[in-house]
LUMNU-787862 format. One line per field, with one value per residue: residue in three letters; x, y, z of N, C-alpha, C in turn. Coordinates in steps of 0.2 Angstrom, whole numbers, plus 5000, padded with zeros to 4 digits. Layout:
<rs>
resn <- c(ALA  ...)
neast <- c(X  ...)
nnorth <- c(Y  ...)
nup <- c(Z  ...)
caeast <- c(X  ...)
canorth <- c(Y  ...)
caup <- c(Z  ...)
ceast <- c(X  ...)
cnorth <- c(Y  ...)
cup <- c(Z  ...)
</rs>
This chain:
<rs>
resn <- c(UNK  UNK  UNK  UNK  UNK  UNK  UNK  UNK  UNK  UNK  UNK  UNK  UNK  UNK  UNK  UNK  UNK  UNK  UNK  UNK  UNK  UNK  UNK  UNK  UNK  UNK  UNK  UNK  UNK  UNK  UNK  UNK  UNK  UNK  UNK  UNK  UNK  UNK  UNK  UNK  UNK  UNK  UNK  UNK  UNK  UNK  UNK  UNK  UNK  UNK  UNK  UNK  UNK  UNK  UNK  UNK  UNK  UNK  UNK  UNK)
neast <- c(4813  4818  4818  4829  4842  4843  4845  4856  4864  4865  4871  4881  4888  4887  4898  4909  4910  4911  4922  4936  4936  4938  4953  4953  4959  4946  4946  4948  4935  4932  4944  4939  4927  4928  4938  4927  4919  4927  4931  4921  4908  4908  4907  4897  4885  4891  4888  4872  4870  4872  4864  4851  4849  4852  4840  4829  4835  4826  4817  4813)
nnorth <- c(4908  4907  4892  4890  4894  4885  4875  4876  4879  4865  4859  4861  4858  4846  4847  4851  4838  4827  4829  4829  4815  4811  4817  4828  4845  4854  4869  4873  4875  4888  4898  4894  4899  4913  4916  4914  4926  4938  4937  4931  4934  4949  4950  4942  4952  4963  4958  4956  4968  4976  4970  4975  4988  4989  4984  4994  5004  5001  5001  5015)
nup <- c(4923  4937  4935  4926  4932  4942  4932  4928  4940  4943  4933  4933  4945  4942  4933  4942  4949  4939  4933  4939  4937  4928  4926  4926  4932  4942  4944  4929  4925  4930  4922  4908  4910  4912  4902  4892  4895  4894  4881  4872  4873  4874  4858  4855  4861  4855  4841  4841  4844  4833  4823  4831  4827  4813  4811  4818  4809  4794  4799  4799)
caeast <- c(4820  4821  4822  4837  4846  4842  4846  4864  4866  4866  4877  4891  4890  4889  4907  4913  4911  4912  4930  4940  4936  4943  4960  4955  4956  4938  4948  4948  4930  4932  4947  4935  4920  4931  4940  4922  4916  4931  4932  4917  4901  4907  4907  4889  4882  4889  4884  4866  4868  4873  4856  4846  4852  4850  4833  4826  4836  4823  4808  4812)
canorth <- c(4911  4903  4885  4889  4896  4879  4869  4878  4876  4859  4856  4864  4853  4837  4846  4849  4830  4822  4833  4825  4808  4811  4817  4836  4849  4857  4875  4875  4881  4897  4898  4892  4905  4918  4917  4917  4931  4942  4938  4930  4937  4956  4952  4939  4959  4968  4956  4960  4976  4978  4969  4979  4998  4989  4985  4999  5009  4998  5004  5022)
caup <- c(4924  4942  4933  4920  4934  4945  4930  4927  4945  4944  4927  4933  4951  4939  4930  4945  4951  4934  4928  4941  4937  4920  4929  4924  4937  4941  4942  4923  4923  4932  4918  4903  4912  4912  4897  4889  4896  4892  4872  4866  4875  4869  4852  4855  4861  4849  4834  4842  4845  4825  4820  4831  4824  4806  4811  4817  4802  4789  4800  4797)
ceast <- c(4823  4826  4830  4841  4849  4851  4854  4867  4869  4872  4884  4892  4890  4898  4911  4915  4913  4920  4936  4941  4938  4949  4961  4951  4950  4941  4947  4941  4929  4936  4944  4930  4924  4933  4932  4919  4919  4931  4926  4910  4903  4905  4899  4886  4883  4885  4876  4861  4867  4865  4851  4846  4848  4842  4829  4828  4830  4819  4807  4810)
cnorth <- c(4907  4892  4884  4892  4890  4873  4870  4877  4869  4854  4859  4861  4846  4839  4845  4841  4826  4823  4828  4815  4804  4814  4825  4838  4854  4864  4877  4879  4885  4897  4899  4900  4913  4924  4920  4923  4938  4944  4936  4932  4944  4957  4948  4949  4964  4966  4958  4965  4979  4978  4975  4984  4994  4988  4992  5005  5008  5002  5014  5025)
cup <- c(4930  4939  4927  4926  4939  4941  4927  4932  4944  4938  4929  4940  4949  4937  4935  4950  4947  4933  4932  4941  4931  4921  4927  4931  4937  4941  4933  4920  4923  4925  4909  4906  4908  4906  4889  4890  4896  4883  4869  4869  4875  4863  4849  4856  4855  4842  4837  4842  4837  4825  4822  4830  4818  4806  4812  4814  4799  4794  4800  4790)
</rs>
């Protein structure tokens, strides 16, 4: 757990060096993060959440 935490550290401190070097400003990733985590990371849980009810439906 500590190394994916490391190694995400470190990817998002290469965007924020690499981004402006291609003339985009490095605020777009809070922007990007955000945006993911308001529409596509509830419907990632709920798909989830589906499966696991349907499963443990079949094991009853």
């Amino acid at each position: 757990m500590k190394t994916y935490l490391i190694i995400g550290a470190v990817v998002i401190l290469g965007l924020f060096l690499a981004l402006p070097l291609f003339g985009i400003e490095s605020f777009i990733l809070f922007s990007l993060i955000e945006w993911t985590t308001k529409f596509i990371l509830p419907w990632v849980v709920l798909y989830w959440l589906m499966r696991a009810i349907k499963t443990l439906e079949k094991k009853r």
